[in-house]
N, C-alpha and C positions, 0 to 999 in steps of 0.2 A: 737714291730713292728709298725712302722709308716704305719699308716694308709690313702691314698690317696682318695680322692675325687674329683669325678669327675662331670662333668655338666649335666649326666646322671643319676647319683643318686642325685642329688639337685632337677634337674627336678619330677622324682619321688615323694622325700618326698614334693614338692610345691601340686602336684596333689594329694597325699593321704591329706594333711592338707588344702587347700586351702579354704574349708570352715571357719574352725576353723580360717584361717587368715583374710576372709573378713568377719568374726561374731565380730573375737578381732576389727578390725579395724572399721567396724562398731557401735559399743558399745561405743568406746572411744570419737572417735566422734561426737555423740549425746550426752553421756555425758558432753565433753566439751562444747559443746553448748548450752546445757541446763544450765551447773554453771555458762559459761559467760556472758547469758541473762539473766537468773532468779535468780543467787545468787550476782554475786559480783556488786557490785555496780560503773555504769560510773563514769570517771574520766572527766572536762571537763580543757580547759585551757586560760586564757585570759590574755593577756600583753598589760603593755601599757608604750609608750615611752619618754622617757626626755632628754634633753640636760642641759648639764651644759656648761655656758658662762661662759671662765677664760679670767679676763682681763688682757691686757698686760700690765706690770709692769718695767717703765724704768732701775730698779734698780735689775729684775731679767730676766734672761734665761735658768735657770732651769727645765726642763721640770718636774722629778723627783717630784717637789711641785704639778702641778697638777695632778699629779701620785695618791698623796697624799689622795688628795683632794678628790679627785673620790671614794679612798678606803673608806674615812672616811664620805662619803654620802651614800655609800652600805651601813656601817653601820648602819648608821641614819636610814633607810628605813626598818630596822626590828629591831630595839631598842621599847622598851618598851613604850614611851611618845607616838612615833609614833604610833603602836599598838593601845595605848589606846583610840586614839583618832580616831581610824576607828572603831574599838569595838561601840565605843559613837555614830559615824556618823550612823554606821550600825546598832544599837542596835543588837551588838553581843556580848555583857557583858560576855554572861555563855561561846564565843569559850574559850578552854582550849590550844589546836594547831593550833593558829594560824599563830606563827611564823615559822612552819613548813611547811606553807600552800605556803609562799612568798622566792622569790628566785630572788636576784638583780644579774645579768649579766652585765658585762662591757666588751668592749675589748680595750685591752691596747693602741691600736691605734687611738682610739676615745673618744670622750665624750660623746656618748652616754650612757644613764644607760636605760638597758630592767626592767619591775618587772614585774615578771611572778607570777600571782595563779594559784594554782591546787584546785578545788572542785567540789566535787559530783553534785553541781546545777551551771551550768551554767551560771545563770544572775548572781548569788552571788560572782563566780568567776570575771567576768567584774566589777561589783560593788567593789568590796575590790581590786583591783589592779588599779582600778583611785582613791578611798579614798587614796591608800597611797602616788599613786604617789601627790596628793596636799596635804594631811599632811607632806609628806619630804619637797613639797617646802614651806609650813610655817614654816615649824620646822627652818631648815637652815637660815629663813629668821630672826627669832628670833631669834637664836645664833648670827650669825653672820652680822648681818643687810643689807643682801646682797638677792635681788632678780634675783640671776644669774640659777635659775632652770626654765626652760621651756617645758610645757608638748606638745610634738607635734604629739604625737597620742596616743588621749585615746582609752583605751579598747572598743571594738566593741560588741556583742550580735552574730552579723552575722557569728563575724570570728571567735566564741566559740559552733558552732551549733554541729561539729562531738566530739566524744568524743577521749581523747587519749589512754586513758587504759579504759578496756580492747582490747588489739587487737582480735577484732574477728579471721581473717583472719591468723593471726600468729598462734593463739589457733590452728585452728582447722589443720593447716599443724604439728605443735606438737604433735596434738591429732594423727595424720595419724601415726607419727612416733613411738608414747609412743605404738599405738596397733598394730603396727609391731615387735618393740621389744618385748612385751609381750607376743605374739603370739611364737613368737623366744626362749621365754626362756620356752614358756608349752610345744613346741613341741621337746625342746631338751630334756627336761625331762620325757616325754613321748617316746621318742627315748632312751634315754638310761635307764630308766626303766621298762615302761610298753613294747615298743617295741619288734617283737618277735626275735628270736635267728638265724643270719642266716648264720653268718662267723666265722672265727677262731679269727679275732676280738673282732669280740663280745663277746664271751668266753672271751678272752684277759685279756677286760675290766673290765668283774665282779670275773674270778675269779681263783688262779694259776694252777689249775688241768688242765693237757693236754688233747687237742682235739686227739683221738688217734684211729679214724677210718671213715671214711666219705664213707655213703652207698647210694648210688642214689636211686631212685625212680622208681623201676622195674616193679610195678602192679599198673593196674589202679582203679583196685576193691580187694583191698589187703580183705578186710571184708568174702567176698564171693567166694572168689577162693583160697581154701586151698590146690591143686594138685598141685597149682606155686607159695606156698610158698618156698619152697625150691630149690634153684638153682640151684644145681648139677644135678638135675634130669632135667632142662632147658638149659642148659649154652650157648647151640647151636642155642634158639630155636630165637632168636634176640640179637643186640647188645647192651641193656640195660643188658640183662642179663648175656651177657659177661663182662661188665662193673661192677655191681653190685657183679659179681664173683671176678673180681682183687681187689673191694673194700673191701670184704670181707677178701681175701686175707693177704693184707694189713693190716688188723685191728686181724687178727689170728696172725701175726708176730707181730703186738706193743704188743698183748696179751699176748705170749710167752716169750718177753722180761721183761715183768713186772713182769711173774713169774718167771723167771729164778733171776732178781736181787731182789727180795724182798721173796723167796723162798714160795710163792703158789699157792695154788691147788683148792681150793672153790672158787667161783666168783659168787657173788651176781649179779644179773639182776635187776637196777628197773629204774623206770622213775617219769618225775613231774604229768605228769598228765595220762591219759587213753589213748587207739588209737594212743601211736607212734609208733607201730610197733616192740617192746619189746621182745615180743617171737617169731618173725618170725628170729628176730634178733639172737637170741639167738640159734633158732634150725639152722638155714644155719652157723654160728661158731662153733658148735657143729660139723656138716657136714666136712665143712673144714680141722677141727682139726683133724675130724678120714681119711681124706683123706695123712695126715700129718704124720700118723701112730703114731700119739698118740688117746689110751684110754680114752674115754668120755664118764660122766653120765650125762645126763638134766635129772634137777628133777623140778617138776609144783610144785611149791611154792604157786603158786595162787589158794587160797582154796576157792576161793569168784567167779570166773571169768574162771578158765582153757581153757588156749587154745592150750596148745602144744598138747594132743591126735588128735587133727582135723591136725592138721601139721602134724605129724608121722603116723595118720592113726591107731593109736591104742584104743580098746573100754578103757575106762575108769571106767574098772569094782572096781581094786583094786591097791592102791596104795600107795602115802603121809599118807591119813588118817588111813589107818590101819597099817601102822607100826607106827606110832604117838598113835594109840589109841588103839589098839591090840598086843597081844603077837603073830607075827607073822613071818617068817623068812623073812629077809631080802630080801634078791635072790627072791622071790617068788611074788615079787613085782616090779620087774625086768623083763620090756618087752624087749623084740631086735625090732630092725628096720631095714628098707632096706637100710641103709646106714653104709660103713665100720665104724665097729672101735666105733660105736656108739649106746649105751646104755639107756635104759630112765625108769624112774619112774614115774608116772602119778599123776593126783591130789588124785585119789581115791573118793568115793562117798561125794559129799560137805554136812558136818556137820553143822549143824543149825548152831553154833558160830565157826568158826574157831581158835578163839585165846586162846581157852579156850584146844585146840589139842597141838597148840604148845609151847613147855616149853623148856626151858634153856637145861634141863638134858638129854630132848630126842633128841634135833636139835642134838647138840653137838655130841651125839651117832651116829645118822647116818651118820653127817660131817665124824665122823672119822675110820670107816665102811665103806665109799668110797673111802676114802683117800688113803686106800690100796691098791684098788683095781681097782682105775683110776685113769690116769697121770692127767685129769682135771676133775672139775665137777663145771658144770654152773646152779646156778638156777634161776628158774623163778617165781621173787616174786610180789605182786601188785605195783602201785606207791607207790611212799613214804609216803605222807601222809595216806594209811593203818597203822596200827599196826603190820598187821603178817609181814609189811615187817624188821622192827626193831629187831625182835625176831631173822628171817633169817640172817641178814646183821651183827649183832652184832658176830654170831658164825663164820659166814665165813672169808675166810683170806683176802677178798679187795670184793669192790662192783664195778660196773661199771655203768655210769648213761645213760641211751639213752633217748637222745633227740632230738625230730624232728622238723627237720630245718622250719623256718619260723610261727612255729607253738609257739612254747613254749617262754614265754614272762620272762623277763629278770628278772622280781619281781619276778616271781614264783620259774624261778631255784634257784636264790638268797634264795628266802624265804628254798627249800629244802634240796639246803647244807647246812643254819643254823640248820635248823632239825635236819638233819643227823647229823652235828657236834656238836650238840648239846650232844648227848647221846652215841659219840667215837667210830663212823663209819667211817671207812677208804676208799673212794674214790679215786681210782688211775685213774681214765679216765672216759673219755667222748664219747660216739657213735655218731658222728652224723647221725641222718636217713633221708630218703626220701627226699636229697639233691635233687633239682633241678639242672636240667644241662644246662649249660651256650652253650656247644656245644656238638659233636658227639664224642670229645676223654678227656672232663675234665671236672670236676665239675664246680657248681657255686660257688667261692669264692669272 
């Protein structure tokens, strides 16, 4: 799905990074200005000018010859004798690039020859671009016994005062731009990793499991008000919580579809991290489903943490752990609640180590001891990175992941489904929770 962006979310991501763009652009900056002044070294430049007098010869009209001519004085002016003998003038025996340093210009429509130096010292640049320009007119003059070079403006001091490299002024418009891009590429990658999870997009992007139920954000103090965890018992009472009721809706029909075409009945509960909302989740799909007139058992998996008794309103005398750890009948372990159609198992009293209750030989036993005797059974296990949740998820027939929107960051889920798939847990869907809502009749997408 093509994903659209719009000037609204641009705006956004500038105001959440904005720092981080004026620290990158800042740094880069000062950087460049501190390597342009204190590391690299000025460049200065000094030229100086020559005419060549071609005389006129009755016997040619050729322009072509003094074409010629001109080519073969640029050369003269960076040949070796020439060299040597500014080397000599300048006691610069040991330059090694020198000829690197000199650069003869002509334009074809004239007789003029430029000889440009480049160097780091300023006067030495003036000084070595007048030696050559009167070593070429001696040299020429001794080849060819012809004094037709005339220098008619030497190199100046005044007019080599700025320097040409480095450009400060271009630097530092570069430097604006290099810490804008850099800026650009941390916060893309901060956005598509660390960033937290808030559309179907997003999901999209890291990874093929379907987003297969989106629950808005019904309670404002979900921690402390376990009377409105459950919505059926609310549905009337606002229209979050009618809304929240179709969401759920919705996410009990992709539910049912998943077991109807991959034929199961156990459904792991777990999430990335703590606080998304996981068992609240869990008990109002349960609700649903017995509204549905299908048979449900929630069983608190969470032998660290239990929170479905405070949801359900049931003491937490006996439960998970004593049929895990005791010879005890099943059914007897087995609360009702005041919602049709729905059945519950409790954590039971928490055991100093929980993982040490649950084993391969027992999960499996009660897996299939519910199996009979309800159309669903949802449990609720800790997040993933627990251990007991591995033990749960491995025996049941799909897991379900809930995660809460804008909360849960895009490494971490990633990092969770490598977990999970790591050790041949089967993920068929996605919850999203505590969607924030865009308006009064849709989510935020």
């Amino acid at each position: 799905m093509e994903r659209k962006i719009s000037f609204s979310s641009l705006l956004q991501v500038f105001k959440k990074y904005y720092l981080l763009i004026a620290i990158a652009v800042v740094v880069s900056v000062i950087g460049t200005y501190l390597f342009t002044t204190q590391v690299i070294k000025p460049m200065y430049s000094a030229s100086a000018w020559a005419i060549v007098k071609i005389e006129n010869k009755a016997n040619s009209n050729n322009s072509s010859e003094d074409i010629q001519r001109l080519n073969t004085y640029k050369t003269i002016a960076t040949s070796t004798v020439v060299l040597e003998n500014v080397k000599k003038e300048l006691h610069l025996e040991n330059r090694q690039n020198l000829q690197d340093q000199i650069k003869v210009l002509n334009d074809n429509s004239s007789q003029a020859l430029q000889i440009t130096v480049e160097d780091s010292d300023n006067k030495e640049a003036v000084a070595i671009a007048n030696s050559t320009a009167e070593s070429l007119k001696k040299e020429v003059k001794h080849i060819w016994g012809e004094d037709n070079i005339q220098i008619i403006s030497p190199a100046q001091l005044k007019d080599s005062q700025t320097p040409i490299s480095p450009n400060l002024k271009v630097n530092l418009f570069l430097a604006v731009i290099v810490g804008l891009i850099m800026s650009l590429i941390i916060i893309f990658s901060l956005e598509m990793i660390q960033s937290p999870l808030r559309t179907d997009e997003d999901f999209e992007a890291v990874t093929p499991i379907p987003v297969v139920g989106h629950i808005i954000k019904f309670q404002k103090n979900s921690k402390r008000d376990n009377n409105r965890k459950l919505i059926t018992r609310h549905v009337a009472r606002s229209s979050l919580y009618k809304q929240a009721a179709e969401g759920f809706r919705v996410f009990c029909a992709n539910l049912l579809f998943i077991s109807q075409k991959n034929n199961l009945q156990v459904f792991t509960f777990t999430s990335v991290r703590s606080g998304e909302g996981k068992s609240t989740s869990i008990a109002n799909t349960a609700a649903f489903l017995g509204l549905k007139g299908f048979k449900v058992l929630v069983i608190d998996a969470d032998l660290r943490l239990p929170k479905q008794h405070g949801i359900w309103n049931v003491p937490n005398v006996s439960g998970l752990t004593d049929m895990l750890g005791r010879a005890v009948s099943y059914e007897k372990c087995v609360a009702r609640t005041s919602e049709e159609n729905v059945a519950f198992i409790p954590s039971g009293i928490l055991a100093r180590d929980p993982s040490d209750l649950l084993t391969e030989h027992k999960i499996q036993d009660i897996f299939r001891w519910a199996k009979e005797r309800y159309d669903f059974v949802l449990v609720d296990t800790p997040p993933a990175f627990i251990s007991d949740t591995v033990f749960c998820a491995k025996e049941s027939d799909g897991t379900i992941i809930v995660v809460e929107s804008g909360k849960t960051t895009k490494q971490n889920f990633v990092k969770t489904l490598s977990n999970l798939s790591a050790v041949d847990i089967s993920v068929y869907g996605i919850l999203q929770n505590k969607v924030k809502m865009k308006g009064q009749s849709s989510y935020y997408m």
